[in-house]
C-alpha positions as CSV (number, residue, x, y, z in Angstrom):
1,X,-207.5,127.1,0.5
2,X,-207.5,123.3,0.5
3,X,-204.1,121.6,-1.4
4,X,-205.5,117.9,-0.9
5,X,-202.9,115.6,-2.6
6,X,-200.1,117.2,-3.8
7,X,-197.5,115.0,-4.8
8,X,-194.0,116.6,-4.0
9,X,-191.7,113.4,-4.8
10,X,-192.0,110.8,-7.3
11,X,-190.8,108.4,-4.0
12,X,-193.3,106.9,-1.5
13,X,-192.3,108.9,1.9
14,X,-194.5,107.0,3.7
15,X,-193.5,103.7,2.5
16,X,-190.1,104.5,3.0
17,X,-190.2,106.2,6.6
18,X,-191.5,102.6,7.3
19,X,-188.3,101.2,6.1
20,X,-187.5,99.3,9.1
21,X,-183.9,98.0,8.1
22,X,-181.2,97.7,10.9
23,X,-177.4,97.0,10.8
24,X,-176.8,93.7,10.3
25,X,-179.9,92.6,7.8
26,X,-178.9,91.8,4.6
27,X,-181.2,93.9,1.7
28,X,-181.4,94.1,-2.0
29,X,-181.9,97.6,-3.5
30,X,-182.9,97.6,-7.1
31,X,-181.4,101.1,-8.6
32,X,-182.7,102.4,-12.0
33,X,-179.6,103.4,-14.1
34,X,-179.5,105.2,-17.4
35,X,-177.8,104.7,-20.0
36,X,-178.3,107.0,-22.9
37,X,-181.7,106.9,-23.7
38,X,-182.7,103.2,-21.7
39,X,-183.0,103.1,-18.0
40,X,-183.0,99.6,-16.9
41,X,-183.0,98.1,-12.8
42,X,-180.0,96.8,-11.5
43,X,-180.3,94.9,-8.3
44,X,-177.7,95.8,-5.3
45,X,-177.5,92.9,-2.7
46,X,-175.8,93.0,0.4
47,X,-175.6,93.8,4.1
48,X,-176.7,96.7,5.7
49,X,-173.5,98.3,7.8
50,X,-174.6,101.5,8.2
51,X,-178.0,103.6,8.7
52,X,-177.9,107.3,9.2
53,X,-180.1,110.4,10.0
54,X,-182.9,108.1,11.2
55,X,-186.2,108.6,9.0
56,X,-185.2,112.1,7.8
57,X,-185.0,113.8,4.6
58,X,-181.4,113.1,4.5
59,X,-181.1,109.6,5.9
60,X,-179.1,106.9,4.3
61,X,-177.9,103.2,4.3
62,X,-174.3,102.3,3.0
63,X,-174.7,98.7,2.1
64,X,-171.6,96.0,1.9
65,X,-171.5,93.1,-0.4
66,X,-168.5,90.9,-2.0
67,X,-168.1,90.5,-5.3
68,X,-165.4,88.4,-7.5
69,X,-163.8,88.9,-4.0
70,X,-163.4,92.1,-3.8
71,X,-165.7,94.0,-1.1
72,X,-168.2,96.9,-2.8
73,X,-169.8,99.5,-0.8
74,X,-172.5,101.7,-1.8
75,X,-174.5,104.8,0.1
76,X,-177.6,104.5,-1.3
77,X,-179.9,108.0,0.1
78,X,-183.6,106.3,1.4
79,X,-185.7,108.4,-0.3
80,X,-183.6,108.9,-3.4
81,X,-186.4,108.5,-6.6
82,X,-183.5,106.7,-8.1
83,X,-184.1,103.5,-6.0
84,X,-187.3,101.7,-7.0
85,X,-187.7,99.3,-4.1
86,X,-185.8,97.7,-0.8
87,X,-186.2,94.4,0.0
88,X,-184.9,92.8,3.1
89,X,-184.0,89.3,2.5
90,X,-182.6,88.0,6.0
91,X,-182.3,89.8,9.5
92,X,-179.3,89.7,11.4
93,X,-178.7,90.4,15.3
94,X,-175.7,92.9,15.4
95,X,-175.0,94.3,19.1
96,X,-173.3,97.9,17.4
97,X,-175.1,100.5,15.2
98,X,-172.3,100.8,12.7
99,X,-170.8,97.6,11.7
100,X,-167.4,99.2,10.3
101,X,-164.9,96.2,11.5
102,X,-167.0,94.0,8.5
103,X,-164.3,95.7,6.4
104,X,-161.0,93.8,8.5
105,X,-162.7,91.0,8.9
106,X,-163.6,90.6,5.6
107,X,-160.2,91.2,4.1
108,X,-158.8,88.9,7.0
109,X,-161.2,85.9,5.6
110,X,-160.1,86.6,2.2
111,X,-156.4,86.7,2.7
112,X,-157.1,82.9,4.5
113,X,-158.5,81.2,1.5
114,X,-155.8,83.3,-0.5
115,X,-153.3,81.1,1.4
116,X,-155.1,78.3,1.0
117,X,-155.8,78.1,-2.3
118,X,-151.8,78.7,-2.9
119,X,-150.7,76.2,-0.5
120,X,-153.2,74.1,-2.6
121,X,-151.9,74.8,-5.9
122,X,-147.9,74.7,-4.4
123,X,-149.0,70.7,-3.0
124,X,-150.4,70.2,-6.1
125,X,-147.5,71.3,-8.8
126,X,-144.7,69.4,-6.4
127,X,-147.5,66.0,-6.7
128,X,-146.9,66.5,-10.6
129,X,-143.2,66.6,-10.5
130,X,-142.5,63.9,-8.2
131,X,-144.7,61.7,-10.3
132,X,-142.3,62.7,-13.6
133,X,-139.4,61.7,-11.2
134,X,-140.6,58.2,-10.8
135,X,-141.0,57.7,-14.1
């Protein structure tokens, strides 16, 4: 009895056991989404913080990006048919496996330019007033 080609998922397993991304790169996952009756392909882009189970049935990648400043986190399953392709735009040299203090150090960056930009706006509202008092 002689199967031959039998195609079990609608993914590429062998493309994506090849899926060589580490913690550290940054990727860009382009999801199909439905909605109603159209699917359309929305691109994810971020970096890679996270990679579990290895090449397994079960593995996945949990990917961080920023957006409108506000940190977005997604665990995308590798061989889900719901992801059409991974890209990995730049590589990164990380020394852990799980890169979980992004998330501090992320908020800690944000929280800077949050004080910034008020001290900015405080230097620039007392400019204003001390130019009404001259006049």
């Amino acid at each position: 009895m002689k199967l031959g080609n039998i195609k079990i998922s609608p993914v590429n397993l062998e493309e994506r056991k090849k899926f060589d991304g580490k913690p550290g790169d940054t990727i860009r996952v382009s999801v199909r989404i439905k909605e109603g009756d159209k699917v359309r392909t929305q691109d994810f882009e971020g970096l890679i913080i996270a990679r579990k189970h290895g090449s397994e049935a079960g593995a996945t990648i949990t990917v961080r990006k920023v957006a409108s400043g506000v940190g977005v986190e997604r665990i995308f399953p590798l061989f889900s048919p719901s992801i059409e392709k991974i890209q990995i735009k730049k590589r990164g040299t990380v020394r852990r496996s799980k890169l979980y203090y992004i998330h501090e150090k992320a908020s800690k960056e944000i929280r800077k330019k949050m004080r910034s930009e008020v001290v900015k706006e405080e230097a620039s509202i007392n400019e204003k007033s001390d130019e009404k008092k001259s006049e």
